[in-house]
C-alpha positions as a printed NumPy array, in Angstrom:
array([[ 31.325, -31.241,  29.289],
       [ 30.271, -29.939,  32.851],
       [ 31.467, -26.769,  31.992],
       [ 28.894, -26.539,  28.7  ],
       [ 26.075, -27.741,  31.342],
       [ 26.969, -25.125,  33.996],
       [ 26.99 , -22.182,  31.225],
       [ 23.837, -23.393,  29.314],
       [ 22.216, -23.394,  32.855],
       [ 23.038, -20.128,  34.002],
       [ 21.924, -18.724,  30.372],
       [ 18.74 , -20.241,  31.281],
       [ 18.618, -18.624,  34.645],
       [ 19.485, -15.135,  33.62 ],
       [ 16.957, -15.099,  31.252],
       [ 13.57 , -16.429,  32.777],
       [ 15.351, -13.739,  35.708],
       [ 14.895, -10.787,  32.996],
       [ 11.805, -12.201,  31.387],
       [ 10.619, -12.368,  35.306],
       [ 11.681,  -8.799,  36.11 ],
       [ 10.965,  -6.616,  32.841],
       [  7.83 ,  -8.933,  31.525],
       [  5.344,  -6.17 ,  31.537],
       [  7.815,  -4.373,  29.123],
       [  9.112,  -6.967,  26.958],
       [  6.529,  -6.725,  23.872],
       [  7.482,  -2.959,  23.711],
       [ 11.548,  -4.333,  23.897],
       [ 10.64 ,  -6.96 ,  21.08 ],
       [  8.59 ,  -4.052,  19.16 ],
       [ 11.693,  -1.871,  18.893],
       [ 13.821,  -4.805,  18.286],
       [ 11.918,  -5.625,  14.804],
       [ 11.863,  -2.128,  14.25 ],
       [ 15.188,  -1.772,  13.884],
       [ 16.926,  -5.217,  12.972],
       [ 14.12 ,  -6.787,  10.922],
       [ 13.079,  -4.393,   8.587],
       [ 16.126,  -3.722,   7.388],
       [ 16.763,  -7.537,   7.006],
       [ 13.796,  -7.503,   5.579],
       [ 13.551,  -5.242,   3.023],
       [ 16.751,  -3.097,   3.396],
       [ 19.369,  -5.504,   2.544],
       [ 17.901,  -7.417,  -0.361],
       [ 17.264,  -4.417,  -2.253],
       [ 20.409,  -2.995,  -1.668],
       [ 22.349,  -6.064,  -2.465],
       [ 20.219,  -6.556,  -5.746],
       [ 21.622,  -2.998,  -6.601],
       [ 24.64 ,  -3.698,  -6.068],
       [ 24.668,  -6.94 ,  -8.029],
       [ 21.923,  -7.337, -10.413],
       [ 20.737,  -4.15 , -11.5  ],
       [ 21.692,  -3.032, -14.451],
       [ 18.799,  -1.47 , -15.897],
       [ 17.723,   2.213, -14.963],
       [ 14.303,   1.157, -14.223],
       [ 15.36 ,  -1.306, -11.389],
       [ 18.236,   0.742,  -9.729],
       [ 15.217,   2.761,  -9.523],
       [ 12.741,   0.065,  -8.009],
       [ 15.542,  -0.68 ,  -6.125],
       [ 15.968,   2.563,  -4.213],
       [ 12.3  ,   3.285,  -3.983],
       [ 12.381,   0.112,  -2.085],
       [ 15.077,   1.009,  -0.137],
       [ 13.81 ,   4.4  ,   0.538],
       [ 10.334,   2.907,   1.44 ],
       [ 11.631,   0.514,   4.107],
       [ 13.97 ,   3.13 ,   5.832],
       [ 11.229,   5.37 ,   6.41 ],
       [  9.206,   2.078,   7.569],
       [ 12.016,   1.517,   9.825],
       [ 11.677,   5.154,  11.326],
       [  8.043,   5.387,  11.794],
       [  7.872,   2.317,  13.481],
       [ 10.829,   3.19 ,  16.174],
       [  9.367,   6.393,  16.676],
       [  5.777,   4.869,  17.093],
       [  7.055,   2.334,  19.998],
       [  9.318,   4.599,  21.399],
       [  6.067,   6.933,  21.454],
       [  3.907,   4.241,  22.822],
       [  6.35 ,   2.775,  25.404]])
């Protein structure tokens, strides 16, 4: 139990530390982040996986992949734009 209290204090500590030290340059850090974990959980991911289980129709594989195709280059443009901007 004192161990749990010691680790969830120190996980406390090393973060307001990094928040402390790299604050100016955490919105660009949380920029890329979405760029490149939430779009494709977003929009990625779904599509793919109705593809893969649910499509059975020409006309949605093809939704489906214009989709897909659509939110990887979403996904690109928008790590290229912070890592532009940063």
């Amino acid at each position: 139990m004192i161990y749990e209290n010691i680790n969830r204090t120190l996980l406390v500590t090393a973060t307001i530390s990094i928040s402390y030290i790299a604050g100016d340059k955490l919105d660009d850090f949380l920029a890329l982040l979405g760029s490149i974990a939430c779009i494709p959980i977003a929009f990625t991911l779904p599509a793919l996986f109705h593809y893969r289980l649910c499509a059975f129709t020409t006309v949605e594989k093809y939704k489906d992949f214009a989709i897909i195709g659509l939110s990887v280059g979403m996904s690109i443009f928008c790590t290229y734009n912070t890592l532009i901007n940063w």
